[in-house]
MARBA-304691 format. One record per residue (C-alpha): residue in three letters; x, y negated, z negated; residue number from 1. Coordinates in nm, 2 decimals, always signed. Example, Ala and Ser with C-alpha at 12.3 -4.5 7.8 and 13.67 -1.06 7.14 Angstrom:
BEGIN
res, east, north, up, n
ALA, +1.23, +0.45, -0.78, 1
SER, +1.37, +0.11, -0.71, 2
END
This chain:
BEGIN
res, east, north, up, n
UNK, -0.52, -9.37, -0.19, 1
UNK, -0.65, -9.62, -0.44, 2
UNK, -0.52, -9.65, -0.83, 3
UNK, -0.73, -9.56, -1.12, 4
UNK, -0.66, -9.83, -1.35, 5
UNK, -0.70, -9.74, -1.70, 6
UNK, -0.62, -10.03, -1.83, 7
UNK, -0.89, -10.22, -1.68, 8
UNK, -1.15, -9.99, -1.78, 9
UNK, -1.02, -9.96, -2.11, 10
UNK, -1.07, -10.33, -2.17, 11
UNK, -1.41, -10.35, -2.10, 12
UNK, -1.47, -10.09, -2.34, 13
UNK, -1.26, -10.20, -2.59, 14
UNK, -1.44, -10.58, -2.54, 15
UNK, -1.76, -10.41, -2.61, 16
UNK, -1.58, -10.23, -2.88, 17
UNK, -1.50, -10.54, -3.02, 18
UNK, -1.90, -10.69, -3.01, 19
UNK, -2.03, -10.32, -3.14, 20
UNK, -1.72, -10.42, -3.47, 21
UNK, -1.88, -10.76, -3.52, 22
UNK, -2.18, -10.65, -3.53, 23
UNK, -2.12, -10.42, -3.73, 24
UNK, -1.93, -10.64, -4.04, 25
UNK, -2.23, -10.88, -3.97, 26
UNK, -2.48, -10.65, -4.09, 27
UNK, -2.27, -10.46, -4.34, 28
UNK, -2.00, -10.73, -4.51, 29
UNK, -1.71, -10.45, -4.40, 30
UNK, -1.52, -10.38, -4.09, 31
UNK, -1.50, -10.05, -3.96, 32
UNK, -1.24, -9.82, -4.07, 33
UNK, -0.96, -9.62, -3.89, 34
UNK, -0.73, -9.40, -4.14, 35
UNK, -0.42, -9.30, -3.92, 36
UNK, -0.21, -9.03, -4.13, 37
UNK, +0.17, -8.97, -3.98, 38
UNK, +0.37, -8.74, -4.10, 39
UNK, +0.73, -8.78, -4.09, 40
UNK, +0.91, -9.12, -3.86, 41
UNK, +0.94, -8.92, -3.55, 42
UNK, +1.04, -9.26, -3.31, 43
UNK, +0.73, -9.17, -3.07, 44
UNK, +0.43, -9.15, -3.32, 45
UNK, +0.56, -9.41, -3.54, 46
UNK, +0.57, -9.62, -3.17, 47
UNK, +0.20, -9.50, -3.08, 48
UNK, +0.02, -9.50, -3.45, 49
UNK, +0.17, -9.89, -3.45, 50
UNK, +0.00, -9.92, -3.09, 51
UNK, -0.30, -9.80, -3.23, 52
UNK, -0.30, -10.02, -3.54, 53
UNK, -0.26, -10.37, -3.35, 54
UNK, -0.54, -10.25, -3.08, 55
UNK, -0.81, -10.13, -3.43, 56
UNK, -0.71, -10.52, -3.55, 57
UNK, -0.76, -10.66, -3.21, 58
UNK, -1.12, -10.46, -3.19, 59
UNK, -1.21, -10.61, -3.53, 60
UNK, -1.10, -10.24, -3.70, 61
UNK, -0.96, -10.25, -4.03, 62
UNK, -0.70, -9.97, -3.98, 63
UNK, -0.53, -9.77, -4.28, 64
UNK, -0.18, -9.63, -4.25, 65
UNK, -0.12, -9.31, -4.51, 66
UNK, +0.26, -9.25, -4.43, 67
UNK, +0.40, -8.90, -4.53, 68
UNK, +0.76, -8.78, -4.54, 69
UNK, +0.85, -8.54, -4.35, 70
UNK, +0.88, -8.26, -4.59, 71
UNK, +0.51, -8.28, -4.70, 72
UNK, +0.36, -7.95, -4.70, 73
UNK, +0.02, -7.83, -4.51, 74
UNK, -0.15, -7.80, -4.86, 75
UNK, -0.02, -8.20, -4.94, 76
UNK, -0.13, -8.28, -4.60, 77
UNK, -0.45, -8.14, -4.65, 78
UNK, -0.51, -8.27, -4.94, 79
UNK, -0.41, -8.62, -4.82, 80
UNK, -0.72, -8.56, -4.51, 81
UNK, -0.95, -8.39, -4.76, 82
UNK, -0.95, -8.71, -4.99, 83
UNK, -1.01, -8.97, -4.69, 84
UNK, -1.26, -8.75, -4.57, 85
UNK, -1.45, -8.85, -4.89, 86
UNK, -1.33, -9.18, -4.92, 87
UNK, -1.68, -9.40, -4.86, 88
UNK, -1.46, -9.68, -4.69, 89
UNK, -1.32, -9.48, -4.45, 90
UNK, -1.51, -9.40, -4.14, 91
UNK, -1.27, -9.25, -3.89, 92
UNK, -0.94, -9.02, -3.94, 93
UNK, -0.69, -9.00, -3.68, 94
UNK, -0.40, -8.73, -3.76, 95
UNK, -0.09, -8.88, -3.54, 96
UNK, +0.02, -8.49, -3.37, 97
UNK, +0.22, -8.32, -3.35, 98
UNK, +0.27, -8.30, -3.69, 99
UNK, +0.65, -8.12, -3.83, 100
UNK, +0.64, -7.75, -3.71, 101
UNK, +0.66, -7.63, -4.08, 102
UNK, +0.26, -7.72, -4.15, 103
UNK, -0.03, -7.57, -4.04, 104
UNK, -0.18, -7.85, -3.78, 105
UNK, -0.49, -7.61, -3.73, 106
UNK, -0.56, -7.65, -4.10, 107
UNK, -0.46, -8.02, -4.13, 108
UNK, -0.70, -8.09, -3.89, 109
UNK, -1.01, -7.94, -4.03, 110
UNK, -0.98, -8.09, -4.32, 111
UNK, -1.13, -8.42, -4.16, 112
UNK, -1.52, -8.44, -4.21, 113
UNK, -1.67, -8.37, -3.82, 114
UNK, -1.84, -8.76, -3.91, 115
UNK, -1.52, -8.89, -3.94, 116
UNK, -1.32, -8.66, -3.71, 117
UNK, -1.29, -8.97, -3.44, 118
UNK, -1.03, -8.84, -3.22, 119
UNK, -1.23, -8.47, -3.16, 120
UNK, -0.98, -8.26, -3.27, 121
UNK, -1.20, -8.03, -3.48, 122
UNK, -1.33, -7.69, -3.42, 123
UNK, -1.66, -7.84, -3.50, 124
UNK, -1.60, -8.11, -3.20, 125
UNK, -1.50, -7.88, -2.97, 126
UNK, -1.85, -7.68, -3.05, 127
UNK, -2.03, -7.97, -2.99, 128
UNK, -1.88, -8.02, -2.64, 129
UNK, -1.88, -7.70, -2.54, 130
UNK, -2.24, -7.68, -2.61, 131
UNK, -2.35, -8.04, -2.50, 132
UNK, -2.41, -8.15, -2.85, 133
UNK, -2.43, -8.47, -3.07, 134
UNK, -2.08, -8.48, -3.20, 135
UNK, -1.71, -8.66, -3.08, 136
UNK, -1.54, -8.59, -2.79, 137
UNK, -1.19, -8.54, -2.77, 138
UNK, -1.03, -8.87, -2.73, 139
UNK, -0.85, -8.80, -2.40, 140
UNK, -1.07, -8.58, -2.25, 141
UNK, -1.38, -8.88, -2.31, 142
UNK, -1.12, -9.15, -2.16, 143
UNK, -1.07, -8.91, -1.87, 144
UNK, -1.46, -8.86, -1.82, 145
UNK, -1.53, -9.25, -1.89, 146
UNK, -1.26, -9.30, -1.63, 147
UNK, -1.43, -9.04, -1.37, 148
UNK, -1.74, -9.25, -1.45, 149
UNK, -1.57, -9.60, -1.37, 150
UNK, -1.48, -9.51, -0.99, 151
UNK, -1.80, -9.30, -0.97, 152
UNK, -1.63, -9.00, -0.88, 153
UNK, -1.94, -8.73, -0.83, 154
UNK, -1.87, -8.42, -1.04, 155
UNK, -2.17, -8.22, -0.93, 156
UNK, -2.07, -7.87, -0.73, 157
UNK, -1.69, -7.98, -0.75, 158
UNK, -1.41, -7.75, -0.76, 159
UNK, -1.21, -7.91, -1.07, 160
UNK, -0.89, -7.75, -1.20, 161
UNK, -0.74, -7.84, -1.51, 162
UNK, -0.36, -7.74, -1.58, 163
UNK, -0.30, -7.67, -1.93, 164
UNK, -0.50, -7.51, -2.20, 165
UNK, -0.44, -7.76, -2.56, 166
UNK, -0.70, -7.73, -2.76, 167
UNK, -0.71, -8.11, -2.81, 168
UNK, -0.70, -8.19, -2.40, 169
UNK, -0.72, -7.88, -2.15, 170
UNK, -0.94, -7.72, -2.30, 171
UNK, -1.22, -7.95, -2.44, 172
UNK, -1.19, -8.16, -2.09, 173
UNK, -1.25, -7.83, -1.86, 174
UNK, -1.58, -7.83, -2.09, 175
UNK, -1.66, -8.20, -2.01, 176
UNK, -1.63, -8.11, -1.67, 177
UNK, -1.84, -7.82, -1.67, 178
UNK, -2.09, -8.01, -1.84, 179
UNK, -2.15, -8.23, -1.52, 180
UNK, -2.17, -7.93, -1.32, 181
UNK, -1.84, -7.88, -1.17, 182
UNK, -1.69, -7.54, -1.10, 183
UNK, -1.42, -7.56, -1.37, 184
UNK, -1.06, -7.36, -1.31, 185
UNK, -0.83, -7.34, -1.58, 186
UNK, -0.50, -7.29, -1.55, 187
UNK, -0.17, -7.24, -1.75, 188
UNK, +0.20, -7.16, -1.76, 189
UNK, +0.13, -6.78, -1.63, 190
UNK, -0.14, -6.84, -1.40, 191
UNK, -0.04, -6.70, -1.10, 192
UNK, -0.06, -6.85, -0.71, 193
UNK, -0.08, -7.20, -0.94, 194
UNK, +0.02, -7.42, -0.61, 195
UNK, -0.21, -7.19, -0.41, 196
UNK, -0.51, -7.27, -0.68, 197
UNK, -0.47, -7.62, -0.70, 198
UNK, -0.45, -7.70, -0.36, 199
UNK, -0.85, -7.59, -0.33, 200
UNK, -0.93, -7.83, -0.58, 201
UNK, -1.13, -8.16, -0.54, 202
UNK, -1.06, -8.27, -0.86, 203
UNK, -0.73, -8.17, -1.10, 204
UNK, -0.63, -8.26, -1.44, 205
UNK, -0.23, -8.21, -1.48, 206
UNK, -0.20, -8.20, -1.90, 207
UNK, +0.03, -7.90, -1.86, 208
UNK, +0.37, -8.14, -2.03, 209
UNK, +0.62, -8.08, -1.74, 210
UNK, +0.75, -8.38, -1.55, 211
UNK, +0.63, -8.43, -1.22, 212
UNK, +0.52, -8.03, -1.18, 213
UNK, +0.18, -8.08, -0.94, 214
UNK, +0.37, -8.16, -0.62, 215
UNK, +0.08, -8.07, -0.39, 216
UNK, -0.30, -8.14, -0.38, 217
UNK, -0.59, -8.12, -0.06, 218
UNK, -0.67, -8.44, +0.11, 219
UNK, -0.91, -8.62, -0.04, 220
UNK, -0.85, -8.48, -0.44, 221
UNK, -0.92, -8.69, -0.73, 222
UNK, -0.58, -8.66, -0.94, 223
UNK, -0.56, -8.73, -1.35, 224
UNK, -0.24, -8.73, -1.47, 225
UNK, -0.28, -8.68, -1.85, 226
UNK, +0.05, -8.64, -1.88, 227
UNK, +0.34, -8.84, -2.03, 228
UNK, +0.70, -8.73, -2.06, 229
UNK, +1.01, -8.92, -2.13, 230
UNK, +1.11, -9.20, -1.85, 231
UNK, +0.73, -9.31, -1.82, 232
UNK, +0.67, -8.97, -1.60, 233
UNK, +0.33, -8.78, -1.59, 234
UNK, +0.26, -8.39, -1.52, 235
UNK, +0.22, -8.49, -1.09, 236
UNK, +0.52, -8.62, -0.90, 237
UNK, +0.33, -8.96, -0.79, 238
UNK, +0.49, -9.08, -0.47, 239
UNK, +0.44, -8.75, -0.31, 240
UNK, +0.07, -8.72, -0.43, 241
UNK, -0.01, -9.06, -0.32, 242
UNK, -0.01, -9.02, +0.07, 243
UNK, -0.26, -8.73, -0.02, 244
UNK, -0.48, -8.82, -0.29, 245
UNK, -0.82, -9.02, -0.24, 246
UNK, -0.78, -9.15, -0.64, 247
UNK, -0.51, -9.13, -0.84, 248
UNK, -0.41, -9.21, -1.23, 249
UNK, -0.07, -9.40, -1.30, 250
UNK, +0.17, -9.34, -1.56, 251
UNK, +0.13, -9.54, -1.74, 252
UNK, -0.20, -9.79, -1.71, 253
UNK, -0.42, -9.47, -1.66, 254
UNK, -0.54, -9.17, -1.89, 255
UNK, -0.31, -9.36, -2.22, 256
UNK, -0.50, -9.65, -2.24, 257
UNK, -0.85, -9.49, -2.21, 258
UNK, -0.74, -9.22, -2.47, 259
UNK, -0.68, -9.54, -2.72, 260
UNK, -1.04, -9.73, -2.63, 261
UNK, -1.22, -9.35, -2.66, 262
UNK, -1.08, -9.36, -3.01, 263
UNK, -1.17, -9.72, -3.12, 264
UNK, -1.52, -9.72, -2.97, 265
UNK, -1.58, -9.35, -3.14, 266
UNK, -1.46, -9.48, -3.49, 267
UNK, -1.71, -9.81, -3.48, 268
UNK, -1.97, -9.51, -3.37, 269
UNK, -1.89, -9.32, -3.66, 270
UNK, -1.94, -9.64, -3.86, 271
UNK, -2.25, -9.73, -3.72, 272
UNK, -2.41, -9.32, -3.79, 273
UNK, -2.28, -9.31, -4.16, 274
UNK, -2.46, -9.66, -4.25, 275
UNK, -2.75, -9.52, -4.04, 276
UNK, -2.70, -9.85, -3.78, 277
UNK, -2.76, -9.63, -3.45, 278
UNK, -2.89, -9.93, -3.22, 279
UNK, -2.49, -10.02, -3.32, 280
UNK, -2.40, -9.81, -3.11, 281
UNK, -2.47, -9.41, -3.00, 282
UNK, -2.17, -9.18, -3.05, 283
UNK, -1.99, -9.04, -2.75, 284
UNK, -1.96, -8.67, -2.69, 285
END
């Protein structure tokens, strides 16, 4: 078994993150911009959108905080993406999720510009994975891939299984995955025979949110945890997937940190296609 370390391939990306930035203010007098909208002071997403913020200023991103109460309505919301979405200085939008169950996150989200929408979470994105086109992917789902990529893990005729269905994670990384030509299972809360199902799989994805639910994988099987649940606990129960697994993610220092440099590298793309700079950098999706 031998650890996946996100962390160490987040920091080259984020270095050359960091070069693509100061290029990028060289040529244009302005830093690229990340807006991060959070809604409400839910202790978690105030914790990560503050994570996010020091790693933008580290990367040379000038980052934007629009903070909301808690009792702002979808239509507020909206309104708050729909005018950063035309703001000129503003080249990414990250909406801090889950939002308060009272709005409409669907409708919250597609209110950012696809040009801007840096962490993939439009319908729009989603398309443009699906179908292998220009566009963003979703931030997690491009760590996970970039972090396939790092240990050279071959994709081609693989059995992959992905547990969960999100529209922001299961989903758009099962069409990543299909994309290099693995055989691509889905699976979910009613799936039956779901031990039976992963255990044929070469590679699986746990982003299902259940502590420590994949207890059993092949020999050999590339494990992703993208999960992250109170404690510092992924989806897979690590000490009894470790004797079995060729490659595995920790929690954390695996998936978390790649979802972060995904989503500063994507924003100084976005920066670099809006002020038609494409040798900047070419967008990732």
């Amino acid at each position: 078994m031998a650890l996946m370390s996100g962390t160490d391939v987040a920091r080259e990306i984020t270095e050359q993150t960091a070069k693509r930035a100061h290029e990028f203010e060289q040529r244009t007098g302005r830093k690229p911009c990340l807006a991060a909208v959070l809604v409400g002071e839910d202790p978690a997403s105030v914790t990560y959108v503050k994570m996010k913020r020091n790693r933008s200023a580290k990367a040379g991103i000038e980052s934007r905080l629009v903070q909301l109460p808690a009792a702002t309505t979808t239509e507020q919301l909206v309104a708050e993406i729909t005018n950063l979405s035309a703001d000129p200085g503003v080249d990414g939008i990250l909406l801090q999720h889950p939002v308060p169950g009272h709005i409409d996150e669907r409708a919250a989200f597609e209110a950012i510009a696809p040009g801007k929408d840096v962490d993939g979470v439009t319908m729009h994105s989603f398309a443009a994975m699906a179908f292998s086109e220009p566009g963003f992917a979703s931030a997690t789902p491009g760590g996970i891939m970039r972090l396939l990529d790092a240990y050279e893990v071959d994709l081609t005729g693989k059995h992959a299984v992905v547990v969960g269905r999100s529209p922001i994670l299961g989903k758009p990384v099962a069409m990543l995955l299909l994309a290099r030509h693995a055989t691509v299972t889905i699976c979910h809360s009613r799936t039956e025979n779901l031990d039976e199902i992963v255990r044929t799989a070469d590679v699986v994805v746990a982003a299902v949110g259940k502590p420590g639910f994949i207890t059993a994988v092949k020999p050999g099987a590339v494990v992703i945890d993208a999960g992250y649940n109170e404690g510092n606990v992924g989806d897979v129960d690590f000490d009894r997937l470790a004797g079995t697994a060729s490659l595995i993610t920790p929690v954390p220092g695996g998936v978390g940190p790649m979802t972060i440099a995904l989503l500063l590298e994507q924003t100084v793309s976005a920066a670099a296609r809006r002020a038609d700079l494409v040798e900047v950098g070419e967008v990732v999706g």
